[in-house]
SEGU-726240 format. One record per residue: z, x negated, y of N, C-alpha, C in turn. Coordinates in steps of 0.05 Angstrom, whole numbers, plus 5000, padded with zeros to 4 digits. Layout:
REM SEGU-726240
Z,X,Y,Z,X,Y,Z,X,Y
...
END
This chain:
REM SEGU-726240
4841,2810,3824,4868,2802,3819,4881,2822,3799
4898,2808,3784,4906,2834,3758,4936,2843,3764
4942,2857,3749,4962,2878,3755,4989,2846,3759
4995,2828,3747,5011,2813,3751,5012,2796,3769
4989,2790,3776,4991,2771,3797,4998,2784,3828
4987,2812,3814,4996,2826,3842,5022,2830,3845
5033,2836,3831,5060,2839,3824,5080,2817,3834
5073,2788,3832,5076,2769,3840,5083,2766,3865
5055,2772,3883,5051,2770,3908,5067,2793,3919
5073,2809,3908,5095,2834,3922,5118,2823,3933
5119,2808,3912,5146,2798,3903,5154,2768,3914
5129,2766,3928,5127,2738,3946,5132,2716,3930
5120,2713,3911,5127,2691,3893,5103,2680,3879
5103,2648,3876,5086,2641,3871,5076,2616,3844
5073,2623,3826,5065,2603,3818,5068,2573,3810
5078,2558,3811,5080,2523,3808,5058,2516,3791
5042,2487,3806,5028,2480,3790,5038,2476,3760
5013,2473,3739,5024,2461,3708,5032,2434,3716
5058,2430,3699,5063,2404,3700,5055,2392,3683
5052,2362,3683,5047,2350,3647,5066,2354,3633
5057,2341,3607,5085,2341,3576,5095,2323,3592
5121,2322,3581,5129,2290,3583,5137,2270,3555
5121,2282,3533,5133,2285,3505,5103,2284,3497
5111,2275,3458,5092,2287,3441,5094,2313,3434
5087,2338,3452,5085,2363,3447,5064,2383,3466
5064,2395,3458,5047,2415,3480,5066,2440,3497
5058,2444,3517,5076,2465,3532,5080,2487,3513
5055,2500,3501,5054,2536,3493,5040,2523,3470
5042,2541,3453,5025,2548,3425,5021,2578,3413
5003,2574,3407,4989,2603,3403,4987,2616,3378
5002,2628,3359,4996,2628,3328,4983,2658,3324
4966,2672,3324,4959,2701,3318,4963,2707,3344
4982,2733,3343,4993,2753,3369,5010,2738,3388
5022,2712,3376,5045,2701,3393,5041,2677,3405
5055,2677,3421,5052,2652,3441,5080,2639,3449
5081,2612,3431,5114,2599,3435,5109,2583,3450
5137,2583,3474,5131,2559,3491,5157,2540,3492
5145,2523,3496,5169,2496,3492,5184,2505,3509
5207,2483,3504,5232,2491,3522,5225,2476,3554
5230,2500,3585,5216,2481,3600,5251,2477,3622
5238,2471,3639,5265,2459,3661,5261,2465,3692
5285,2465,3711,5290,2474,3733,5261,2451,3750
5245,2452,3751,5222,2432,3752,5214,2439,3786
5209,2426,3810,5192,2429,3832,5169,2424,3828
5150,2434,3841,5117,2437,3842,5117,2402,3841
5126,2372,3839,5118,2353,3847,5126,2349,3818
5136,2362,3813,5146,2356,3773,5184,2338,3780
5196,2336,3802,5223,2334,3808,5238,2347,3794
5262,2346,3789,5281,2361,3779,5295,2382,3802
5298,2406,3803,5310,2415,3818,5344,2416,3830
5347,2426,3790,5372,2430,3788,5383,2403,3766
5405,2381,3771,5409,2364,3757,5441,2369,3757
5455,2377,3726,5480,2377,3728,5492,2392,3724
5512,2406,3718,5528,2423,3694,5539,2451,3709
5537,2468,3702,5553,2496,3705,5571,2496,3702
5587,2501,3721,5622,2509,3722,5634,2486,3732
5616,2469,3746,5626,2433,3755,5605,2433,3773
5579,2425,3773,5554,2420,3796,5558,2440,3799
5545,2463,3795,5536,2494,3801,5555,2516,3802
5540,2537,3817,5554,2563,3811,5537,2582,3799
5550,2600,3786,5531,2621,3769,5505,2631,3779
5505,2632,3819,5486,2643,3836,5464,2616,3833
5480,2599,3839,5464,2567,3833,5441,2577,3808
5453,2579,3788,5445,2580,3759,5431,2588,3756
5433,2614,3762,5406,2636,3764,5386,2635,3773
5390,2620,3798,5363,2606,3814,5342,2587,3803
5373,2569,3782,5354,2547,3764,5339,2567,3736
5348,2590,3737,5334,2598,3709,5315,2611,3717
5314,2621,3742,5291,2635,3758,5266,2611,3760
5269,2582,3760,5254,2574,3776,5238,2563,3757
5257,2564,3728,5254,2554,3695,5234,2573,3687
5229,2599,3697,5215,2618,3686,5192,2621,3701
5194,2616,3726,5168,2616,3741,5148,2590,3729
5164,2570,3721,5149,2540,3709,5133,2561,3673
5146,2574,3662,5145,2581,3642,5121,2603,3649
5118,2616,3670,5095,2639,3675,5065,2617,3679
5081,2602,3697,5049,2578,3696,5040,2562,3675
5052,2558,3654,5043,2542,3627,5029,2568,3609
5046,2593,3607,5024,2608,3608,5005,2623,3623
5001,2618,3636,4973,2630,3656,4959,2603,3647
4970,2573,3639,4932,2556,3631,4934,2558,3606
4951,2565,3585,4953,2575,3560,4928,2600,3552
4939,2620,3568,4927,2647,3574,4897,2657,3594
4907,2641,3607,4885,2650,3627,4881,2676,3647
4901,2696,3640,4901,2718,3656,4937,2726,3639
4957,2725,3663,4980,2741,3648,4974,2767,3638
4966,2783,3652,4955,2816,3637,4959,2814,3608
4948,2789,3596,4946,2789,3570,4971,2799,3549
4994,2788,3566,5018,2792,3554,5030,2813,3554
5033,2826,3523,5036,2854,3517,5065,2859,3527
5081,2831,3523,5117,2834,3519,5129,2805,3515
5149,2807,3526,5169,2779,3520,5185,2793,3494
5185,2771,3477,5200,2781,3457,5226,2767,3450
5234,2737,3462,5254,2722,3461,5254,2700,3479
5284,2695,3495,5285,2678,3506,5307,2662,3493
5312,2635,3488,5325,2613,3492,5343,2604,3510
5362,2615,3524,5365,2600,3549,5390,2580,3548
5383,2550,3549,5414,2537,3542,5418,2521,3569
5445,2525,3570,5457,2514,3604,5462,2490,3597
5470,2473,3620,5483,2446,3607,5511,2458,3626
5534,2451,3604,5553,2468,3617,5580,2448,3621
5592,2458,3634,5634,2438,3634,5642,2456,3616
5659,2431,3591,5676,2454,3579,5686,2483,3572
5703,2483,3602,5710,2511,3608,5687,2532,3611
5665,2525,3626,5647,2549,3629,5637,2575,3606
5639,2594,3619,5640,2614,3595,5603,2636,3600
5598,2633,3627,5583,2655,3637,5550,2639,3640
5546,2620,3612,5527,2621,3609,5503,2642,3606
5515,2673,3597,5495,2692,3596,5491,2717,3623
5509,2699,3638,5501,2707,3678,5481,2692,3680
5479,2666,3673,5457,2656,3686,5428,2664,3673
5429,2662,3650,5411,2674,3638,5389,2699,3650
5417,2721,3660,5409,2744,3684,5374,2723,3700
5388,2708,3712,5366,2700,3723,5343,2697,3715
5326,2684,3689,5307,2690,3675,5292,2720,3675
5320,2736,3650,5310,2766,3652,5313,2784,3666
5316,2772,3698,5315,2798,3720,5281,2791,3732
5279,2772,3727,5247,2757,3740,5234,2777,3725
5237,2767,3697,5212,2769,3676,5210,2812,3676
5233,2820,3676,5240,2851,3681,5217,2864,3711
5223,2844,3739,5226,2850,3762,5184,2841,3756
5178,2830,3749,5148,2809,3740,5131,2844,3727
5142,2844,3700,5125,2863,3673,5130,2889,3676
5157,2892,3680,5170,2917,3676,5179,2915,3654
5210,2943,3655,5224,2946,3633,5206,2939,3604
5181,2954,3610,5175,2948,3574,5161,2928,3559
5146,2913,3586,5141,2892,3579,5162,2856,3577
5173,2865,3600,5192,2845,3612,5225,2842,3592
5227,2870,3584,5251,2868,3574,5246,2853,3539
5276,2833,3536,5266,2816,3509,5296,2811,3496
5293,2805,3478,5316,2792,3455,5322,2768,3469
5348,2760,3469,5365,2729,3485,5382,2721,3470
5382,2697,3476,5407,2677,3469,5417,2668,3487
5430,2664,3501,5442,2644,3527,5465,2619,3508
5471,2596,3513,5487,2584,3495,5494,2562,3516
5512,2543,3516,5521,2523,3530,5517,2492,3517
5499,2480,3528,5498,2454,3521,5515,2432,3532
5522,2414,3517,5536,2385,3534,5522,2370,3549
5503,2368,3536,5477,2352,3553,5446,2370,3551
5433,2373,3565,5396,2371,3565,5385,2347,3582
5358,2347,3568,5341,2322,3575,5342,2321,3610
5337,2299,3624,5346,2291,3645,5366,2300,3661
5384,2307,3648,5406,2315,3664,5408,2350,3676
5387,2361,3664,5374,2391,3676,5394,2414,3678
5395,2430,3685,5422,2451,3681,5410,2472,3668
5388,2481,3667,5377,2500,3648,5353,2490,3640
5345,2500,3610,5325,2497,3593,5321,2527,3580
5291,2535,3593,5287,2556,3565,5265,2555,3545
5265,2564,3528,5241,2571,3516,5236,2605,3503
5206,2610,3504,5198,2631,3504,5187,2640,3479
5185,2674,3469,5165,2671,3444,5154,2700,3464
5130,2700,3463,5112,2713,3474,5091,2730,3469
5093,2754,3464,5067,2778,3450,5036,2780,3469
5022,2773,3457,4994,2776,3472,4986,2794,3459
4956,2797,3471,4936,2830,3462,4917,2797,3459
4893,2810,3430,4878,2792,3421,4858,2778,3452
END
């Protein structure tokens, strides 16, 4: 078992199967050192939607965080069949994170927290810690409350 997965299991957390595309695209891509991954969603192991519905109206910021937590655990399993062993990953180098938000909502980059406390709480400061965007959408695809996508440093 490698240093992450253990890490994982510390951390009582597990995994979600890969889901399919639901698109003409692929989850991850791999160019040299990096590894980009599509934008993924608050998804249950059955491929369900978790979280459906807007910040600062459906949700609360604690809500949010949960959906970006659960957005990033979907995003650790596209790479682990991308990768094949997380170890691989030297560093997160950028996240994406767009809410689907109400108007008023301002604390799209609280929820965000949720993503980079995982990926921090997962690698460690030096691997885990990364460049962000958090931003507020009117809509994402099925109705989702968070969407992220990743750009990702591997070792050859």
């Amino acid at each position: 078992m490698g240093q992450v997965s253990r890490r994982l299991q510390e951390l009582g957390l597990t995994l979600p199967p890969l889901l399919p595309k639901l698109a003409n695209y692929v989850p991850t891509k791999t160019v040299g050192e990096l590894v980009f991954v599509s934008g993924h969603g608050p998804l249950n192991p059955d491929g369900s939607v978790k979280y459906r519905g807007r910040l600062g109206a459906d949700f609360t910021v604690d809500e949010g965080k949960e959906a970006a937590r659960l957005v990033t655990l979907n995003i650790l399993s596209a790479l682990q069949a991308e990768l094949g062993d997380l170890d691989r990953i030297r560093e997160f180098v950028k996240l994406l994170v767009m809410v689907q938000s109400a108007p008023e909502f301002q604390e799209q980059h609280v929820v965000a927290e949720g993503a980079s406390d995982l990926l921090v709480d997962v690698f460690g400061p030096e691997r885990g810690s990364h460049a962000r965007s958090a931003v507020g959408m009117i809509s994402l695809p099925f109705g989702i409350a968070v969407e992220i996508e990743a750009v990702v440093r591997i070792a050859p």
